[in-house]
NUKOL-660298 format. One record per residue (C-alpha): y negated, z, x; residue number from 1; residue in one letter. Coordinates in pm, whole numbers. Example, Ala and Ser with C-alpha at 12.3 -4.5 7.8 and 13.67 -1.06 7.14 Angstrom:
residues 2
((450,780,1230),1,"a"),
((106,714,1367),2,"s"),
//
This chain:
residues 198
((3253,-4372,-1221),1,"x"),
((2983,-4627,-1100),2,"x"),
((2746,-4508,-889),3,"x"),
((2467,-4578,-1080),4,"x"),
((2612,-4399,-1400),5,"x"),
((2675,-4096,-1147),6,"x"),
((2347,-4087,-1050),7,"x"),
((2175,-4095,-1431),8,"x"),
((2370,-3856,-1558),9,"x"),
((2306,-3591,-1244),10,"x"),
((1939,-3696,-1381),11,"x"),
((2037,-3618,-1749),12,"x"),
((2183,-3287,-1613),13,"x"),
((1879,-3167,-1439),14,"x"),
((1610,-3305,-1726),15,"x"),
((1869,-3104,-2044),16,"x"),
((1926,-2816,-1806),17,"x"),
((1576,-2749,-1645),18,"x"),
((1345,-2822,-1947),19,"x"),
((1253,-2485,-2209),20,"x"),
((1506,-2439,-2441),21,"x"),
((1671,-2133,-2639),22,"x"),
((1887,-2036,-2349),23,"x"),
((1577,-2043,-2115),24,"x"),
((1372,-1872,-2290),25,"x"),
((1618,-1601,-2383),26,"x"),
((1726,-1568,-1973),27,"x"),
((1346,-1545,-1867),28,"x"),
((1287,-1281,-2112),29,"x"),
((1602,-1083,-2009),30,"x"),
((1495,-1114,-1665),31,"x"),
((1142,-965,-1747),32,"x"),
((1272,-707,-1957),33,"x"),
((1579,-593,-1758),34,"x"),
((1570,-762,-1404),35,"x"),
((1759,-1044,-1239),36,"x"),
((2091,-821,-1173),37,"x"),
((2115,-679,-1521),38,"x"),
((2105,-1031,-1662),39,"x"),
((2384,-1188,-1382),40,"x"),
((2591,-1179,-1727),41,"x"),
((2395,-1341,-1963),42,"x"),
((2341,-1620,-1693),43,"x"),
((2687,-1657,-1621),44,"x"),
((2788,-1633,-2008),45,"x"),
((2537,-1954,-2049),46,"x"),
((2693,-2175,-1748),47,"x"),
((3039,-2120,-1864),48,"x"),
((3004,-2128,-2208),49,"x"),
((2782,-2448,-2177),50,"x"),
((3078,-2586,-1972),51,"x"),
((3365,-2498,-2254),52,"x"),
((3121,-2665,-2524),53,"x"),
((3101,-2999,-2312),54,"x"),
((3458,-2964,-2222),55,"x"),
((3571,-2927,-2574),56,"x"),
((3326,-3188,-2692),57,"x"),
((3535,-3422,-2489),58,"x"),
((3856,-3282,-2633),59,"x"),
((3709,-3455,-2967),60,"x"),
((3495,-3208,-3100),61,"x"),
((3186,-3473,-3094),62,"x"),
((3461,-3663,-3350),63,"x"),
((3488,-3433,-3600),64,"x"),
((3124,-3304,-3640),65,"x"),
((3096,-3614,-3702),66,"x"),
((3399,-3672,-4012),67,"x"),
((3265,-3330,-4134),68,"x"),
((2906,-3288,-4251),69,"x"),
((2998,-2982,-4386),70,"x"),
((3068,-2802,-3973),71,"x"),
((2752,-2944,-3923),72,"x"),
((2541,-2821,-4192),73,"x"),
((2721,-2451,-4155),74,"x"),
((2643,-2456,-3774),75,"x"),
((2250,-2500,-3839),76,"x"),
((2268,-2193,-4030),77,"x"),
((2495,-1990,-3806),78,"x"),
((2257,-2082,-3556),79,"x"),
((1958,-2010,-3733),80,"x"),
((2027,-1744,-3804),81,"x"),
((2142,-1601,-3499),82,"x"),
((1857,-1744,-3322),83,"x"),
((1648,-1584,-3543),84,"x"),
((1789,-1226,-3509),85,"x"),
((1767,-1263,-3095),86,"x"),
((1406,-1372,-3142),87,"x"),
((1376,-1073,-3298),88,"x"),
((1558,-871,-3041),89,"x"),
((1342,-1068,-2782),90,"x"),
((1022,-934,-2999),91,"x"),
((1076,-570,-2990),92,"x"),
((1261,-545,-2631),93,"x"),
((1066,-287,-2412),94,"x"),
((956,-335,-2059),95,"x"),
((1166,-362,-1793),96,"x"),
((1244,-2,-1687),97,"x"),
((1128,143,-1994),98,"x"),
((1357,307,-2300),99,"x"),
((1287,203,-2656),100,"x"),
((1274,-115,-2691),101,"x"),
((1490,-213,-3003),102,"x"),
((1824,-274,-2837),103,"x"),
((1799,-171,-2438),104,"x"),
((2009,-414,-2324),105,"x"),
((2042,-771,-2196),106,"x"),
((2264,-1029,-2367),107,"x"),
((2632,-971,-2255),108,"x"),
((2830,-1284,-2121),109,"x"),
((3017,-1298,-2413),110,"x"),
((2743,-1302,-2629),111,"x"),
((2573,-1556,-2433),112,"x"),
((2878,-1787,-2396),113,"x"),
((2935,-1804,-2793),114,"x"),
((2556,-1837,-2846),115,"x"),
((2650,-2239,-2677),116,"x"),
((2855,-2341,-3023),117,"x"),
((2519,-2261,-3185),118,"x"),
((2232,-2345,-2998),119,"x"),
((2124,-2711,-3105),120,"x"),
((2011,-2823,-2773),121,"x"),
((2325,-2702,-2597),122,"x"),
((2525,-2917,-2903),123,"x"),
((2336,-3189,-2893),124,"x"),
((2327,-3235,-2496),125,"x"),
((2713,-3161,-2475),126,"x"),
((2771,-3470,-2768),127,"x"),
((2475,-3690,-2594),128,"x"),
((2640,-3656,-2231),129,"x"),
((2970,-3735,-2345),130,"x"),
((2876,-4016,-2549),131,"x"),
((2661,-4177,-2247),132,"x"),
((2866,-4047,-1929),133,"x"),
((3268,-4040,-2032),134,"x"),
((3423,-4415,-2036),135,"x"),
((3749,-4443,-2280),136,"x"),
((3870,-4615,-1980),137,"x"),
((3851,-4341,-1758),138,"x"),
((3806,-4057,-2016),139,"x"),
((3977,-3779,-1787),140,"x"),
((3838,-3828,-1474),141,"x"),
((3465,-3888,-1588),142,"x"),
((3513,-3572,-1801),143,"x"),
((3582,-3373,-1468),144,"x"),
((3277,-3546,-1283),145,"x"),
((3081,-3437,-1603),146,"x"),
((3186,-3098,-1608),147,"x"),
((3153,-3031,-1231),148,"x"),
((2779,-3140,-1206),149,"x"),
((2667,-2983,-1557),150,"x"),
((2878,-2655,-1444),151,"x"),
((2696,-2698,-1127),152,"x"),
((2358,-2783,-1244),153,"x"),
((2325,-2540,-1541),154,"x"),
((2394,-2233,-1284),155,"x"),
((2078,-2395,-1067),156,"x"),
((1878,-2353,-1405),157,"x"),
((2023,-2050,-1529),158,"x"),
((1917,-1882,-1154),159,"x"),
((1576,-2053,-1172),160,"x"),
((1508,-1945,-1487),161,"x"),
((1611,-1560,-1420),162,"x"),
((1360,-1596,-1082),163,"x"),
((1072,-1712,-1315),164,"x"),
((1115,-1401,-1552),165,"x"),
((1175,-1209,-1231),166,"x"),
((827,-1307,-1115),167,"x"),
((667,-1300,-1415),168,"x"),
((771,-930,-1460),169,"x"),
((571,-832,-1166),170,"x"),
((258,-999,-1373),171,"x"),
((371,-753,-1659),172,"x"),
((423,-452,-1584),173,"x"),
((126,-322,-1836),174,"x"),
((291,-249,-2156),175,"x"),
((37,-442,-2368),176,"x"),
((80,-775,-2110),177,"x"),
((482,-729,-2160),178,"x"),
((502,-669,-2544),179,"x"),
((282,-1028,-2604),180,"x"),
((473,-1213,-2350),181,"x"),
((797,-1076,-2569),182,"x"),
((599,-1182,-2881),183,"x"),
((558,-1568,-2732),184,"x"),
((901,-1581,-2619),185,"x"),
((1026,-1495,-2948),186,"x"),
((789,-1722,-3139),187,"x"),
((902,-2015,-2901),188,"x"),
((1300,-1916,-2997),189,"x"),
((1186,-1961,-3375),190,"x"),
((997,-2303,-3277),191,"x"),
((1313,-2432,-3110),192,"x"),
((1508,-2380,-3397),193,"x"),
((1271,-2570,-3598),194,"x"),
((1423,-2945,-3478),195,"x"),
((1745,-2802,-3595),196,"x"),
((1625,-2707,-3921),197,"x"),
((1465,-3042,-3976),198,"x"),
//
């Protein structure tokens, strides 16, 4: 891989990875609502299961969402729909510490890594990076480049992310402050889905 094609995609990495999206929003909510330790799994569920996607979008997944509108069209709703059931989860969690919210407990790393086939800008950064970064002519080893920096830059995100909700929780420790913060975190889950739905 050129240089110069390294370098733009470790710059495509950072910009997809670091930017607000579903999976940042959900991991600085768990990390208000449940601490940095308690949501190690959901972070770790989101860096691997980002790195299957992109893996398997190489593999020719990219290919066939595009032969079959009909994958497409039943992933937006899958998605949708799950995105808005964990906004709704995000909505009623309770404060970090606290008993009662609606479901006391973070995402698990399964649940986070399956969350990747559904979350539009996951999909749509997995197809976009393959169709910019991985040459036909060299289709195997630009994969493993790709793979290696997204693996390695979604983990910097995923950790940055969890530190912002970490800090954040300190700011929110009244139960008024920590139940609106839930209620903009879940209304910015619904808004991201909203590009999807369109």
């Amino acid at each position: 891989m050129p240089f110069e094609v390294f370098l733009a995609m470790v710059s495509f990495a950072f910009v997809m990875a670091f930017t607000p999206g579903p999976n940042n929003i959900m991991l600085t909510a768990s990390a208000v609502n449940f601490g940095f330790v308690r949501s190690i799994p959901h972070m770790l569920g989101v860096a691997l299961g980002f790195v299957i996607l992109l893996a398997a979008s190489g593999a020719g997944l990219g290919a066939m969402l595009v032969t079959m509108p009909s994958v497409q069209t039943a992933l937006k709703i899958v998605g949708a729909a799950y995105m808005l059931w964990l906004a709704w989860k995000i909505a009623n969690a309770g404060v970090s510490g606290e008993s009662g919210g609606a479901d006391p407990r973070p995402l698990t790393f399964l649940q986070a890594a399956a969350f990747q086939w559904v979350n539009p800008k996951g999909v749509v950064t997995a197809l976009g990076a393959i169709a910019l970064y991985v040459s036909p002519s060299r289709a195997i080893s630009d994969l493993l480049i790709l793979l290696a920096v997204f693996g390695l830059v979604t983990l910097l995100s995923t950790i940055s992310w969890l530190l912002f909700g970490v800090a954040l929780s300190r700011a929110l420790r009244d139960r008024r402050w920590a139940r609106i913060f839930n209620v903009c975190m879940a209304l910015l889950l619904v808004a991201s889905i909203v590009p999807m739905v369109l």
